[in-house]
C-alpha positions in Angstrom: 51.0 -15.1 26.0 53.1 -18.2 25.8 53.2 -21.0 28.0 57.0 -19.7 28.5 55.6 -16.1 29.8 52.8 -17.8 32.1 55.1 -20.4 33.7 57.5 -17.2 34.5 55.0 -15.5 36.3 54.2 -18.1 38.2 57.7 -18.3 39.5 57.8 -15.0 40.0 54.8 -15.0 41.9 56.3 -18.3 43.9 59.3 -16.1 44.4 57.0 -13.1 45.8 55.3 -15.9 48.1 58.3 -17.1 49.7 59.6 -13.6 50.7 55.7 -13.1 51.9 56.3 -15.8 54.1 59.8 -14.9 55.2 58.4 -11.1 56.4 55.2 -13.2 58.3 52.7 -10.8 55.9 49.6 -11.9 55.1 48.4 -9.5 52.6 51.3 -10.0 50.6 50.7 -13.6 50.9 47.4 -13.6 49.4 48.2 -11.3 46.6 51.1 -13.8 45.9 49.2 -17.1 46.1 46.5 -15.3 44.0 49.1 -14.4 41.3 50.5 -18.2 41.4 47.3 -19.6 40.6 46.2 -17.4 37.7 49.7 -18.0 36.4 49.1 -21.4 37.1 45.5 -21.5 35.3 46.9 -19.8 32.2 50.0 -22.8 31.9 46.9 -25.0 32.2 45.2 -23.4 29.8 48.0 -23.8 27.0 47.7 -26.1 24.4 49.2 -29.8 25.2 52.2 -29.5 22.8 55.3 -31.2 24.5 57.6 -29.0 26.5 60.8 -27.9 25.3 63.9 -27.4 27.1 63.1 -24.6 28.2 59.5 -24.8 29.4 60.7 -28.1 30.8 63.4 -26.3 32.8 61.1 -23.7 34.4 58.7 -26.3 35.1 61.1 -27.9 37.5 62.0 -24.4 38.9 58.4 -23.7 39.5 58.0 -27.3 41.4 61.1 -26.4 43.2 59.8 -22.9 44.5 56.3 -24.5 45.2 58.4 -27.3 47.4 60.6 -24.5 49.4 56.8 -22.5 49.9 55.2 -25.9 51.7 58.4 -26.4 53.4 57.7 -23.1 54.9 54.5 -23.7 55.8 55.1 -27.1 57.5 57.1 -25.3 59.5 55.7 -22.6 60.5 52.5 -24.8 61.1 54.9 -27.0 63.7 56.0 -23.9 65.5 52.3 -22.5 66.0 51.5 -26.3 66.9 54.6 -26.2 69.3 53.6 -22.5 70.9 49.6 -23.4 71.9 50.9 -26.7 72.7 52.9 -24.3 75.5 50.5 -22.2 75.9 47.7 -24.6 76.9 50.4 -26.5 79.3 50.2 -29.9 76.9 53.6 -31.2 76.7 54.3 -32.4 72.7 54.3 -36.3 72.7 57.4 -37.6 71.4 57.5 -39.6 68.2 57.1 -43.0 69.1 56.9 -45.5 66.1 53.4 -46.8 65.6 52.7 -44.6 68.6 49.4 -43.6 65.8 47.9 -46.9 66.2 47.8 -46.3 69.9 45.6 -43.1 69.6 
């Protein structure tokens, strides 16, 4: 396998990941995260040659996928924060600046 065939399966498995966390399912989530880091482990695992265009290019696809996964995330992390934050009858503090240095 080439470092050109590993880096696509990891964006196929970031691609896979995204629509795992787009339906809300969990098992398809783990399969996928499971599939990015192998992928990911066999890139590492390639010899240190420099990266062609081409490698390069899907590198910087892969980073971008990873970023729109974690964006995901975040959010849905804020909206869970938001819904026990209703749940439990604790209003969510607004953003003060510095307002950290207070707590």
């Amino acid at each position: 396998m080439t470092r050109r065939d590993a880096l696509i399966r990891v964006i196929e498995a970031l691609h896979a990941e995204i629509a795992a966390l787009k339906a809300n399912d969990v098992d398809a989530l783990e399969r996928a995260t499971r599939a990015k880091l192998v992928g990911i482990d066999m890139v590492a695992a390639m010899d240190d040659a420099p990266l062609n265009a081409e490698t390069r290019q899907l590198a910087e696809e892969a980073h971008r996928l990873n970023e729109t996964c974690r964006i995901y995330v975040n959010l849905m992390s804020a909206n869970v924060r938001r819904r026990l934050q209703q749940l439990a009858g604790v209003g969510a503090a607004a953003y003060r600046p510095g307002a950290a240095a207070f707590a």
